[in-house]
C-alpha positions as CSV (number, residue, x, y, z in Angstrom):
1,X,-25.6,25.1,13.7
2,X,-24.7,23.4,10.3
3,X,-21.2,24.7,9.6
4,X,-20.9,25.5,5.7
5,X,-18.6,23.6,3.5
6,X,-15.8,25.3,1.8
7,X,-15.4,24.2,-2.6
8,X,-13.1,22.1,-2.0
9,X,-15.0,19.8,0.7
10,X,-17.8,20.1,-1.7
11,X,-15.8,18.8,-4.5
12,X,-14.6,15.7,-2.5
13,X,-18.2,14.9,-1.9
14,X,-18.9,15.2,-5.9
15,X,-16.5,12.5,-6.1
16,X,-17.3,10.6,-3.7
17,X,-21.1,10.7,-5.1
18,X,-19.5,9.7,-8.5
19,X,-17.6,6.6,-7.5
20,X,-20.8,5.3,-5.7
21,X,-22.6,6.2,-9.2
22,X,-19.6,3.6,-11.0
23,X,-20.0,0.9,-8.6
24,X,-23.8,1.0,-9.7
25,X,-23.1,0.7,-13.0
26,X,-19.9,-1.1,-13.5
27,X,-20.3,-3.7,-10.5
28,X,-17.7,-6.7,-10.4
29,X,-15.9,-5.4,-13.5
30,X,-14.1,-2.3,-11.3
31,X,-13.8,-4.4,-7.8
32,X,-15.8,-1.8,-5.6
33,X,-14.7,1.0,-3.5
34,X,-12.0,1.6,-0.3
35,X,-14.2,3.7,1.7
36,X,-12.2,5.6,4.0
37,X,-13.8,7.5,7.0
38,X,-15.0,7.0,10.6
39,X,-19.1,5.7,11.3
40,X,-20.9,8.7,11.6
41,X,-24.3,10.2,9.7
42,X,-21.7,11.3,6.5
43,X,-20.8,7.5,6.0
44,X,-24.2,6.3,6.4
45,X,-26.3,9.1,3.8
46,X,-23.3,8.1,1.2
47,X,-24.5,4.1,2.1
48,X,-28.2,5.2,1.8
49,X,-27.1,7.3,-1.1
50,X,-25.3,4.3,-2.9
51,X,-27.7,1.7,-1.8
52,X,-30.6,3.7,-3.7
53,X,-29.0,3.8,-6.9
54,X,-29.4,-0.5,-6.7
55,X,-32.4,-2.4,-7.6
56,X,-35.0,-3.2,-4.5
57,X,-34.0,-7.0,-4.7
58,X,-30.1,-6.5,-4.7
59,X,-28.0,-8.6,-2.3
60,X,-26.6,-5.6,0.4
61,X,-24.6,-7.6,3.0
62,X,-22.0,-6.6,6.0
63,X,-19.1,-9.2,6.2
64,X,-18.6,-8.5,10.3
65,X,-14.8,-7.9,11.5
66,X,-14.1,-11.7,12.7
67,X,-16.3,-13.7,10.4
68,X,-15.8,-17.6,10.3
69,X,-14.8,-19.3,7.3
70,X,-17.7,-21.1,7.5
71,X,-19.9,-18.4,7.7
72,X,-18.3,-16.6,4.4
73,X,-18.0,-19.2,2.4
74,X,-20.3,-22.1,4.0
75,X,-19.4,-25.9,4.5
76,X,-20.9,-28.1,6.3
77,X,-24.2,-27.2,7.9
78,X,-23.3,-29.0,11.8
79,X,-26.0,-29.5,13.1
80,X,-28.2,-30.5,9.8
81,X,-25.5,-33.1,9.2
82,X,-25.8,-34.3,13.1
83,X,-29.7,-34.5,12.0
84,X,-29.3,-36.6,9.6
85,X,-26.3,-37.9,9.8
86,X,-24.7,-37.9,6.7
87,X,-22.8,-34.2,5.2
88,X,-25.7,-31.8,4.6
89,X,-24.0,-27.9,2.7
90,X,-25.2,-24.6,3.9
91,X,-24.4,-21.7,2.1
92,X,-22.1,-19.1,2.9
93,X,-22.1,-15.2,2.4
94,X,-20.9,-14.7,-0.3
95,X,-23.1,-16.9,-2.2
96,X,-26.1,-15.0,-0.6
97,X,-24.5,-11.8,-2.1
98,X,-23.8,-12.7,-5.6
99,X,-25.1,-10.1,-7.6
100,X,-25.3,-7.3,-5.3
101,X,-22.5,-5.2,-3.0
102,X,-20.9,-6.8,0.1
103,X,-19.5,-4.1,2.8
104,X,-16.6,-5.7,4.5
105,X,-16.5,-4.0,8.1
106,X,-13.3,-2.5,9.4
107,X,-11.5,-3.7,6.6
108,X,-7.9,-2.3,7.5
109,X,-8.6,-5.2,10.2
110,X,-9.7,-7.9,8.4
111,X,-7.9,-11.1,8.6
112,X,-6.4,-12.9,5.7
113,X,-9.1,-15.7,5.6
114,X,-11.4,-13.4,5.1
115,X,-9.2,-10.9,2.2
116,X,-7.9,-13.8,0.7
117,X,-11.4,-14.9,-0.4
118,X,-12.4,-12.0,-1.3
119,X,-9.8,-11.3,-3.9
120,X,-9.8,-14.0,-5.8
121,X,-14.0,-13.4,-6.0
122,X,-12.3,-10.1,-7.6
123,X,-10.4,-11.9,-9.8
124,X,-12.7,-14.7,-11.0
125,X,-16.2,-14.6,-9.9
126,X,-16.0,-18.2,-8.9
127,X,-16.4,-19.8,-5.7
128,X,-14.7,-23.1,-5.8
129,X,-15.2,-24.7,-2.0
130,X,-13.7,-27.8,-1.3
131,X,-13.3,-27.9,2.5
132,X,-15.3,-30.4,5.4
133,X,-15.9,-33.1,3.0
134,X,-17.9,-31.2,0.7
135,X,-16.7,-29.6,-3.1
136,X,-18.8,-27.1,-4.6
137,X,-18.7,-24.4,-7.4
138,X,-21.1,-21.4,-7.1
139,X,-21.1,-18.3,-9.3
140,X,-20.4,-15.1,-7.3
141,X,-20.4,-11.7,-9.3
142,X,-20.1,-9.0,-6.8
143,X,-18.5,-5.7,-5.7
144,X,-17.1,-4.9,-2.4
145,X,-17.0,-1.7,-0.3
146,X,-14.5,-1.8,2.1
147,X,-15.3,0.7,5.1
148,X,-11.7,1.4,5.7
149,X,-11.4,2.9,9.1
150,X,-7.7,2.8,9.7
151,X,-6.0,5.8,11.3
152,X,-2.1,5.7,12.2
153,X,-0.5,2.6,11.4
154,X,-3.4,0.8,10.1
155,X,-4.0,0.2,6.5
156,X,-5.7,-1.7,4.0
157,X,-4.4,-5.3,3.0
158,X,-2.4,-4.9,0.0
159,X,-4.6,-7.4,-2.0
160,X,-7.8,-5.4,-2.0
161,X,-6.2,-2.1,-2.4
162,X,-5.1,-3.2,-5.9
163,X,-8.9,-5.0,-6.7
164,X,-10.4,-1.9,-5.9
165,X,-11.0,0.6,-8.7
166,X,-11.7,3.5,-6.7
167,X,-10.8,5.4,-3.3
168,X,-12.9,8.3,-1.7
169,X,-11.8,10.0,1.8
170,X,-14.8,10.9,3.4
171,X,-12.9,11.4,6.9
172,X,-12.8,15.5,6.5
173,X,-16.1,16.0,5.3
174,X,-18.7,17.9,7.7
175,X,-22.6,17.5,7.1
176,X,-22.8,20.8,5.3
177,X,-21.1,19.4,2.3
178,X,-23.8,16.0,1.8
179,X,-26.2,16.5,-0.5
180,X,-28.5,13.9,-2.6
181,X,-26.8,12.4,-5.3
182,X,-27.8,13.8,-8.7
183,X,-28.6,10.0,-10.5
184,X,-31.4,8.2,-9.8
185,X,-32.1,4.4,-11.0
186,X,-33.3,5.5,-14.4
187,X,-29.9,7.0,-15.0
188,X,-28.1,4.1,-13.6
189,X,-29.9,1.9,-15.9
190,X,-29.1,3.8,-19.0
191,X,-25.8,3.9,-18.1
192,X,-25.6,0.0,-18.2
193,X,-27.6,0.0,-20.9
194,X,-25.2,2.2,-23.0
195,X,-21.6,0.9,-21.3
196,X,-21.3,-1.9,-24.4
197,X,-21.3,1.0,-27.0
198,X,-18.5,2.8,-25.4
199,X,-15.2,3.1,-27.1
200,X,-11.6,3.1,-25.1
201,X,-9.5,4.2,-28.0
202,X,-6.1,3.4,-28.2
203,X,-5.0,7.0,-26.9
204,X,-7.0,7.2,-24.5
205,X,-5.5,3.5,-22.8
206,X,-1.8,4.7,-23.6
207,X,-2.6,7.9,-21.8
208,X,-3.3,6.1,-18.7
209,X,-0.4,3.6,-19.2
210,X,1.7,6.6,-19.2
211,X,0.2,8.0,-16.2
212,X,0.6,4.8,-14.1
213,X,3.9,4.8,-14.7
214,X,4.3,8.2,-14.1
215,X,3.0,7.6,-10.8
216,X,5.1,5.0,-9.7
217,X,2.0,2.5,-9.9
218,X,3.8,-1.2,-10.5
219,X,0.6,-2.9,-10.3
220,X,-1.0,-3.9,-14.1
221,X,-4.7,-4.0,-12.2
222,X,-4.2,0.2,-12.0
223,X,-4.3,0.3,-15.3
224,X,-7.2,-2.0,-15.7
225,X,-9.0,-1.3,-13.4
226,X,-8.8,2.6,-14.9
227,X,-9.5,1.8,-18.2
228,X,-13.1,0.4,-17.4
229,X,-13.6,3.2,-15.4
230,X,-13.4,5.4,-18.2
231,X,-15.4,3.7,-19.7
232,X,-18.1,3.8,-17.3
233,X,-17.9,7.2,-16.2
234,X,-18.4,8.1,-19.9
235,X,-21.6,5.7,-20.2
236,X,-22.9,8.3,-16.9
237,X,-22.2,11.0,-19.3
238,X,-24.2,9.8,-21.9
239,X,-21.4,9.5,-24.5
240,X,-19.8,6.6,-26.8
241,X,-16.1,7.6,-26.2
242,X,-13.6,8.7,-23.7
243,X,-12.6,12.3,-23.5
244,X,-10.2,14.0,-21.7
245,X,-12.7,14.4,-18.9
246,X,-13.2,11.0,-17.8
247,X,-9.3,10.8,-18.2
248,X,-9.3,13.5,-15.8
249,X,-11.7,11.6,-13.4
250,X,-10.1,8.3,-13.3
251,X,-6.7,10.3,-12.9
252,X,-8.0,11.6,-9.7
253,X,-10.2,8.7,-8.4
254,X,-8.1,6.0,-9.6
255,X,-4.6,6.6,-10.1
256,X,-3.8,9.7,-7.5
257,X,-4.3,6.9,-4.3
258,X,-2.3,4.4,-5.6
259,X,0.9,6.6,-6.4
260,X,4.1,6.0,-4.9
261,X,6.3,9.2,-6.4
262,X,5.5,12.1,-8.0
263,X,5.2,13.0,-11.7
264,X,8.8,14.0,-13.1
265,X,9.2,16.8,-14.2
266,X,11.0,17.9,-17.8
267,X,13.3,20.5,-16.3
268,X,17.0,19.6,-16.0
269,X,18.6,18.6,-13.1
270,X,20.7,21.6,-11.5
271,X,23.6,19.9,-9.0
272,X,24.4,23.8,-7.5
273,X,25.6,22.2,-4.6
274,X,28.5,20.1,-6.1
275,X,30.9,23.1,-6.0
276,X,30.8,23.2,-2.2
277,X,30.4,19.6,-1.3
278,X,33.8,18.8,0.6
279,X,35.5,21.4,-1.5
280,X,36.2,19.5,-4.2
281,X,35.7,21.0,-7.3
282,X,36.5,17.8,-9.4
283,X,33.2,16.6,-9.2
284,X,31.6,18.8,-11.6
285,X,31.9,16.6,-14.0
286,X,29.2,14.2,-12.1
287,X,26.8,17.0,-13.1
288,X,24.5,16.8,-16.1
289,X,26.6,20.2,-18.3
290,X,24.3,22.6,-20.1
291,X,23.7,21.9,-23.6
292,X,25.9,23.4,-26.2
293,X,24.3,26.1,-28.3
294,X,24.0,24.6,-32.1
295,X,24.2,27.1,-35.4
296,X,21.6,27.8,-37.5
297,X,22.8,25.0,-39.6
298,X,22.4,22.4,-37.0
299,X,19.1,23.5,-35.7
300,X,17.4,23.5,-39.4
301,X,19.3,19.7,-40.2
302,X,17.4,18.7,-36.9
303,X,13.9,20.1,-37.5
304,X,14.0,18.8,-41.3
305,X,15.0,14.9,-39.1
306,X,12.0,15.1,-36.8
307,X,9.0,14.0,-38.2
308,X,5.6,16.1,-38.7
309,X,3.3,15.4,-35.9
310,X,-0.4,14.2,-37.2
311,X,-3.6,15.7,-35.8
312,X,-4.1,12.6,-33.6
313,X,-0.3,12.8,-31.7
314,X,-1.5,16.3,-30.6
315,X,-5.0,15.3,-29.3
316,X,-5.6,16.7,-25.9
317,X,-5.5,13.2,-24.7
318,X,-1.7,12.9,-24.5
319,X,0.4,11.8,-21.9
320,X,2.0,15.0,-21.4
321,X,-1.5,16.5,-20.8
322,X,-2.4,13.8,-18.4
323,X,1.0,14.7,-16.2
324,X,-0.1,18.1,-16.0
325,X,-3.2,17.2,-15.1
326,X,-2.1,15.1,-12.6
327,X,0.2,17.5,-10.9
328,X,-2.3,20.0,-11.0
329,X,-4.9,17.6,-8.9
330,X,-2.0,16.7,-6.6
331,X,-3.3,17.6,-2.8
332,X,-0.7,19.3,-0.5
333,X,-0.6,16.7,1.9
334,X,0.0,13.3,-1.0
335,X,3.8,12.7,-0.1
336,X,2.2,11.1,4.0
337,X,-0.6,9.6,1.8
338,X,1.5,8.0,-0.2
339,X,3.8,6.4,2.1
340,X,0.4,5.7,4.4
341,X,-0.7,3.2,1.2
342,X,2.7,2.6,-0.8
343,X,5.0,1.8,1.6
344,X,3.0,-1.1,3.0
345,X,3.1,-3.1,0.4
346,X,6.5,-4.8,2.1
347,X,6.3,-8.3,3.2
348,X,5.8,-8.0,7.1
349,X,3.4,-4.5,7.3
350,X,3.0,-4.5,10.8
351,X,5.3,-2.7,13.1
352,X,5.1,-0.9,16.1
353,X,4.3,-2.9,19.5
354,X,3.0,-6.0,17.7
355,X,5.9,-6.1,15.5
356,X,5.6,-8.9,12.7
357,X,3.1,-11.8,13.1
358,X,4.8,-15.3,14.6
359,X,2.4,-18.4,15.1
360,X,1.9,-19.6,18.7
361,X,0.6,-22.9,20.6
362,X,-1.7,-20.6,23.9
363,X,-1.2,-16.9,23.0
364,X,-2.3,-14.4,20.8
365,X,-5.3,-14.1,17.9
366,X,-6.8,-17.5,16.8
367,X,-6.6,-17.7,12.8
368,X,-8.3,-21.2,12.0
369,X,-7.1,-24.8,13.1
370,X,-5.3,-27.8,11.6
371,X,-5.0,-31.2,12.3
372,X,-2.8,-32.0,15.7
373,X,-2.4,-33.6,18.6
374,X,-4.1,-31.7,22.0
375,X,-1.3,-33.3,23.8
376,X,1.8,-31.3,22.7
377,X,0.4,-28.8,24.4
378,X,-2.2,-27.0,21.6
379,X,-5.7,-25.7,22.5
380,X,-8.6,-28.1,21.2
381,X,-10.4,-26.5,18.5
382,X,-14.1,-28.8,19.8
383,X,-15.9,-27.3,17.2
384,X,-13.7,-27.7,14.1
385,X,-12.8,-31.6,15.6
386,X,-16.9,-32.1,16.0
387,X,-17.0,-30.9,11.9
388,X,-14.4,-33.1,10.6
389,X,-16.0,-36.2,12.9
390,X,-19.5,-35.8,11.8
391,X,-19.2,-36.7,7.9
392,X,-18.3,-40.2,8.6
393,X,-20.6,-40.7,12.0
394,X,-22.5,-43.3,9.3
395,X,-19.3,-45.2,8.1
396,X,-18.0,-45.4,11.6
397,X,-21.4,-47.3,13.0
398,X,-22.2,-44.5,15.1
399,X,-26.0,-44.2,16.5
400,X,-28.5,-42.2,15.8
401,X,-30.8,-40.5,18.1
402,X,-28.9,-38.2,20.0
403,X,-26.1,-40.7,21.0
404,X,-22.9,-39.9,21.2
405,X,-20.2,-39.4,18.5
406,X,-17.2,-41.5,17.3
407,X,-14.3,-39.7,17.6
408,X,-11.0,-40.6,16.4
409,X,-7.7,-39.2,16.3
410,X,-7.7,-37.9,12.9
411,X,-10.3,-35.7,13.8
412,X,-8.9,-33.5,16.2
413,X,-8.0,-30.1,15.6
414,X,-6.0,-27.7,17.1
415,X,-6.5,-23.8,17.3
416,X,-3.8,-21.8,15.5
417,X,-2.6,-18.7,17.2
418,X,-0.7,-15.4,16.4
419,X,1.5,-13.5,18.1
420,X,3.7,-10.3,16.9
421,X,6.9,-10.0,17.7
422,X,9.0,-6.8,19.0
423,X,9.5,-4.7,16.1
424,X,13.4,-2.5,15.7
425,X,13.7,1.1,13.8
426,X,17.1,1.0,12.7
427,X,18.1,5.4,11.7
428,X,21.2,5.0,9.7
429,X,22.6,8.8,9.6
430,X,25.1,9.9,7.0
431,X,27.3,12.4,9.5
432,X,29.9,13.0,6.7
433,X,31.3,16.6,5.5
434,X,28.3,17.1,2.5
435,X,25.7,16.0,4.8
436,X,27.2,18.0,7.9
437,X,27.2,21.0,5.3
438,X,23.6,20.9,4.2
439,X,20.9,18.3,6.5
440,X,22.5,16.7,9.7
441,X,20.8,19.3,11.7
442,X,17.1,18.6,10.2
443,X,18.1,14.8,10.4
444,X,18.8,14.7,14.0
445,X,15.7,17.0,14.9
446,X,13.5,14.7,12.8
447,X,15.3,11.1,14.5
448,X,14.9,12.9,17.9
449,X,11.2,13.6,17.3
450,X,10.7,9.9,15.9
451,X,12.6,8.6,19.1
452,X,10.0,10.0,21.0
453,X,7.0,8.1,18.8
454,X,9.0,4.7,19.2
455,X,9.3,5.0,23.1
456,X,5.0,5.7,22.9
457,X,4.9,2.3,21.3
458,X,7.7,0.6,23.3
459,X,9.8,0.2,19.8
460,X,13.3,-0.3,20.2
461,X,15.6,1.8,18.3
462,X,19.4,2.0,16.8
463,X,21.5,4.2,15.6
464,X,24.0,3.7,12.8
465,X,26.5,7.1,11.2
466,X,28.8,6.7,9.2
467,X,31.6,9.5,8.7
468,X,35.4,9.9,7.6
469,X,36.2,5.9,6.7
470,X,34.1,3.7,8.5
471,X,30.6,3.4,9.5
472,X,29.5,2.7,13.4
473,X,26.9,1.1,15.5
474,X,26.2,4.3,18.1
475,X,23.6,2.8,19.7
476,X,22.7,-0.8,20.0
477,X,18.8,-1.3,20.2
478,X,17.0,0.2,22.7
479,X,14.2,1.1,24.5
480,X,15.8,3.8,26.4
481,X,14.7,6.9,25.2
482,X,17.7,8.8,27.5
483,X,20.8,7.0,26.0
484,X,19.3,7.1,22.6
485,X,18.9,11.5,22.6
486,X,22.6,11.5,24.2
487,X,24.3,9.4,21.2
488,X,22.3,11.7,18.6
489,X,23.2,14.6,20.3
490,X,26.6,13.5,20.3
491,X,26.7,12.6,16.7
492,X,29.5,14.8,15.1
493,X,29.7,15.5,11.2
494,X,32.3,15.9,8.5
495,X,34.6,14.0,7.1
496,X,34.4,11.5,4.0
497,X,31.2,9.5,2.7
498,X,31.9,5.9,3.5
499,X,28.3,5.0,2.3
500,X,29.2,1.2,1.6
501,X,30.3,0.5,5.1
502,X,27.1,2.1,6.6
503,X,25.1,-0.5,4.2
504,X,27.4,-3.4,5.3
505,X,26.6,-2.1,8.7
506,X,22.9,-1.7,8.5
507,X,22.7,-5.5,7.0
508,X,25.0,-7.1,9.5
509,X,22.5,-5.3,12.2
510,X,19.4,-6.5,10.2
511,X,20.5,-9.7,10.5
512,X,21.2,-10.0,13.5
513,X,17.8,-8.8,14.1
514,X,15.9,-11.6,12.1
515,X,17.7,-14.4,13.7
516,X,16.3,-12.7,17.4
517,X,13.3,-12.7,15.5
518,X,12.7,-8.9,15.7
519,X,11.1,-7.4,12.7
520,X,13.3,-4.5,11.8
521,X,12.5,-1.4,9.3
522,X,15.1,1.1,8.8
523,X,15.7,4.6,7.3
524,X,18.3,6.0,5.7
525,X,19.5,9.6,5.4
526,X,21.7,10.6,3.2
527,X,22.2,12.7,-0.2
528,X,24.1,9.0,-1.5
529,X,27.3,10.3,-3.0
530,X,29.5,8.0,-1.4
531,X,33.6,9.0,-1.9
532,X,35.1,6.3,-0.1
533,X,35.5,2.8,-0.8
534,X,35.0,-0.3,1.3
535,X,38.7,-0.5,1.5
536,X,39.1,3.0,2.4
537,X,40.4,3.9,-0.8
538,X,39.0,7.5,-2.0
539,X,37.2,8.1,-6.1
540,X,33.4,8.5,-6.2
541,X,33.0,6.0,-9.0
542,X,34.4,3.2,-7.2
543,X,32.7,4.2,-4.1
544,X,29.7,4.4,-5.7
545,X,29.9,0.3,-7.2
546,X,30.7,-0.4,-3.5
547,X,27.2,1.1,-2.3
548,X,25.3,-0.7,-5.1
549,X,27.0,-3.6,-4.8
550,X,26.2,-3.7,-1.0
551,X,22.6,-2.4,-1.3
552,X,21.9,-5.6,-3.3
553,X,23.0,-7.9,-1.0
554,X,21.6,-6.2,1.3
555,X,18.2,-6.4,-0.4
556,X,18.8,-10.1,-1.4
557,X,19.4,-11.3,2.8
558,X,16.7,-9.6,4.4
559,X,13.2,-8.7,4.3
560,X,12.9,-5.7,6.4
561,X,11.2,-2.8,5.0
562,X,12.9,0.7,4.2
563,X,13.3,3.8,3.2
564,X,15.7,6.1,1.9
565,X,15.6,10.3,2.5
566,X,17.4,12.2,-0.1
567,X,18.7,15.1,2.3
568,X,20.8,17.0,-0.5
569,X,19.2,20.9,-0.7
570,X,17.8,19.3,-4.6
571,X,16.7,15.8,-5.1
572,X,20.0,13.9,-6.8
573,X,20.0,10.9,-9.1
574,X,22.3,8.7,-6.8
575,X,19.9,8.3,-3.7
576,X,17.3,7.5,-6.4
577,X,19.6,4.7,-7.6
578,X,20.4,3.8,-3.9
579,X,17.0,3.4,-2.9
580,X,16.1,1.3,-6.4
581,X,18.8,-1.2,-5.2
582,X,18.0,-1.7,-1.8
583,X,13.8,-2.0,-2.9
584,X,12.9,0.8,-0.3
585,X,11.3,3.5,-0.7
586,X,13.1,6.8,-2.0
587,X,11.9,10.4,-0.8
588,X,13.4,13.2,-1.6
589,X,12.7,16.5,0.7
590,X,14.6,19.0,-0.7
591,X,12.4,21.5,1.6
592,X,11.9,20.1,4.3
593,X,12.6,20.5,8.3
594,X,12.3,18.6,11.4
595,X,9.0,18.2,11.5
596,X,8.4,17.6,8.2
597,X,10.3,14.7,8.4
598,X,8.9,13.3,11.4
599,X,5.8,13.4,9.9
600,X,6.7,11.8,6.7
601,X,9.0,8.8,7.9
602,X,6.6,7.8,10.7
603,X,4.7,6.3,7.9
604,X,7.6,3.8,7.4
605,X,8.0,2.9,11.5
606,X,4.3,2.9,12.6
């Protein structure tokens, strides 16, 4: 029994027919698609779907999981060179797909010999191949699909996710919501046909600038990449310009994926809570104050100052129509989407078990060879030495006829391996009096949740509060899931904000971390209006230069990845600026409980 689809499954699958629609007409020019979705007869009809909107004779290939170099982007041909004996090139796959759509398998896996390829194709659609003795130069104009099957802590490289144009989720849809696309090739065609005549418009690209940055999208290939899919998905239409529906499309097939915060709103920040905060009442004055009522006289002065707006600077194409929009398309669940995609752009993305990825001599995942000597105890890559020997069997006075080769010691290669290493969540707690007041009990239910992810995955853990005037290491890292519930438990609040010494803490533990060759991530929660000063002095301005100060430095020594929670009842300027300093990711949850921060933050530490 089919089960039927609810609107808004049906919607997704509109969508996802209308990005296979764009790769069909717009090709290299918009990268492809990130696919996202398990195999299964939904994936496959879209694939038949998509493949049917292509030309009979277009290249369709399927780059597998651990495909050799040689393979992808060809080289020497082995055993035609043996056969002949001088360097004979065979082609690779991506040559055979130039012009049509490659499908890279189980992308979220792929290794970087294989991504690393395949975005600069994205960039240039030039393959330049210099490698075995041979240097050629092919032209290779082609999309990718990348069946993204990730769940948990995998995830797309970085480097395709910002070459792609578009992202569909097919992962919720049942087989009640697939239906035949509504183009067929004669539509496809017309489209390319009529994509020259369309028109951008200025207003129509400054829109979408505005919304990228809106989003929190740093990347200048968003906006690219957005811009010619407007103009595509207007050639489907049938029109010569962008409207404010194809703004609308690429907002939500474009933009939405890549976002890393949330559109800000225009209403004023309300600090309610600084009344109460430690009972001082002289910090009202941190607060934005309520504007001043102006006379008649005023208001008339300024309305005669501000400028008449013109038909076009109240188009419906606006930026401030392109924020609504794009809060209005925001799904429920887009703050653990976003941290799934945005926060993985740090340098070392893997965590959990594996931890961050070390080379090796006998252990762990090959990834290529080099030159080396066999005897310092490296593995023999025979094949790569028999490649790099068999150019020069002629020069060296080797026989032919199935005799054996000349093998010298510049030819041998040795495998290269990786390993990961142990990977460290570091929770740094603010336990002082405002945090006490308002979030320590949410914080410590959502650590004590996350302790219990980190012992699954054999993570080790630590625990840093800081309270009163000093910050403190409660619990060194650990696997022990025991020791680490009693020191949270144990965790007392009140007391001052000391938020410098918890970042000098947090860095010297970091630190110490990297040179053990750990790869550490750590989250901080606090509401960041730190009162006391490194030297234990008391003002909130000078405390608040200390945190900065230290959040650079800490940012400038070490690499690991991070996040800061906003845990004050409203989202507050300071943790913003806290979190800018440090470069981790800021998240305010001004509603949230135990769970919902567990369910949030384990996109940072899985």
């Amino acid at each position: 029994m089919t089960i039927p689809a609810t609107d808004e499954q049906l919607a997704r699958w509109d969508d996802a027919a209308l990005a296979a629609a764009c790769v069909a007409v717009g090709g290299h020019d918009i990268g492809g698609i990130r696919l996202k979705g398990r195999p299964g007869p939904v994936r496959d009809f879209w694939l038949e779907q998509c493949r049917a909107l292509l030309p009979a004779d277009t290249p369709w290939r399927k780059i597998p999981l651990h495909c050799s170099e040689s393979r992808l982007l060809g080289g020497l041909d082995l055993a035609a060179t043996l056969r002949t004996g001088s360097p004979v090139a065979g082609r690779g796959l991506l040559v055979e797909s130039s012009g049509g759509v490659v499908l890279l398998s189980m992308a979220e896996r792929a290794p970087t010999s294989v991504v690393a390829p395949l975005a600069a194709l994205l960039d240039e659609p030039v393959l330049r191949l210099e490698r075995e003795g041979i240097a050629a130069q092919h032209a290779c104009r082609l999309s990718l699909i990348a069946l993204d099957e990730g769940v948990d802590d995998e995830a797309l490289s970085t480097a395709l996710v910002e070459r792609l144009a578009l992202q569909i989720d097919l992962t919720p849809l049942p087989i009640g919501a697939i239906d035949d696309f509504p183009w067929t090739f004669e539509d496809i065609l017309s489209a390319r046909e009529g994509l020259a005549l369309v028109e951008l418009g200025d207003e129509a690209l400054g829109s979408i600038c505005q919304a990228t940055l809106a989003l929190g999208i740093d990347s200048p290939r968003a906006a690219l990449l957005a811009a010619r899919t407007a103009r595509v998905l207007a050639a489907l239409a049938g029109q010569h310009s962008v409207t404010d529906e194809q703004l609308e499309q690429v907002l939500r097939l474009v933009l939405l994926p890549l976002a890393t915060q949330l559109p800000a709103s225009d209403e004023p920040e309300a600090d309610t809570e600084e009344s109460v905060e430690e009972g001082e009442q002289a910090t009202d004055s941190e607060s934005s104050p309520p504007e001043a009522p102006r006379d008649d006289a005023s208001k008339e002065e300024s309305s005669n100052d501000e400028p008449e707006q013109s038909p076009q600077e109240l188009d419906p194409l606006d930026e401030e129509r392109l924020l609504e929009a794009a809060q209005a398309l925001l799904p429920p669940d887009l703050l653990a989407k976003l941290l799934s995609g945005a926060v993985r752009t740090r340098r070392n993305s893997a965590s959990g078990k594996s931890g961050a990825r070390q080379r090796a001599k006998m252990r762990g995942r090959p990834m290529g060879s080099l030159p080396g000597d066999p005897r310092s105890g490296a593995r023999l890559d025979v094949m790569a030495t028999l490649r790099t020997a068999a150019p020069w069997q002629r020069l060296r006075g080797a026989p032919t006829g199935g005799a054996r080769l000349r093998v010298q010691a510049e030819d041998f290669r040795i495998v290269r391996f990786r390993q990961r290493s142990q990977s460290v969540t570091v929770f740094v707690v603010d336990a002082s009096g405002s945090s006490a007041l308002y979030r320590l009990a949410e914080a410590k239910g959502a650590v004590e949740l996350l302790l219990a992810d980190c012992y699954v995955r054999r993570d080790e853990v630590a625990l840093i509060a800081f309270r009163g005037d000093s910050a403190e290491l409660l619990l060194p890292p650990t696997r022990s899931l025991v020791r680490a519930k009693r020191s949270l438990s144990a965790l007392p609040g009140g007391g001052g904000t000391p938020l410098a010494a918890g970042i000098d803490a947090t860095a010297e533990l970091l630190e110490m971390l990297d040179r053990r060759g750990a790869t550490p991530a750590y989250v901080m929660l606090t509401d960041g209006r730190g009162n006391v000063c490194r030297d234990g002095s008391t003002g909130r301005e000078p405390a608040l230069a200390d945190a900065l100060s230290a959040a650079q430095k800490l940012r400038l020594t070490s690499a690991a990845a991070g996040m800061v929670i906003d845990t004050s009842p409203r989202p507050h300027r300071s943790a913003a600026e806290l979190a800018e300093n440090l470069g981790a990711m800021y998240l305010p949850l001004p509603n949230a409980d135990a769970e919902q921060l567990q369910a949030v933050v384990r996109q940072v530490v899985t």
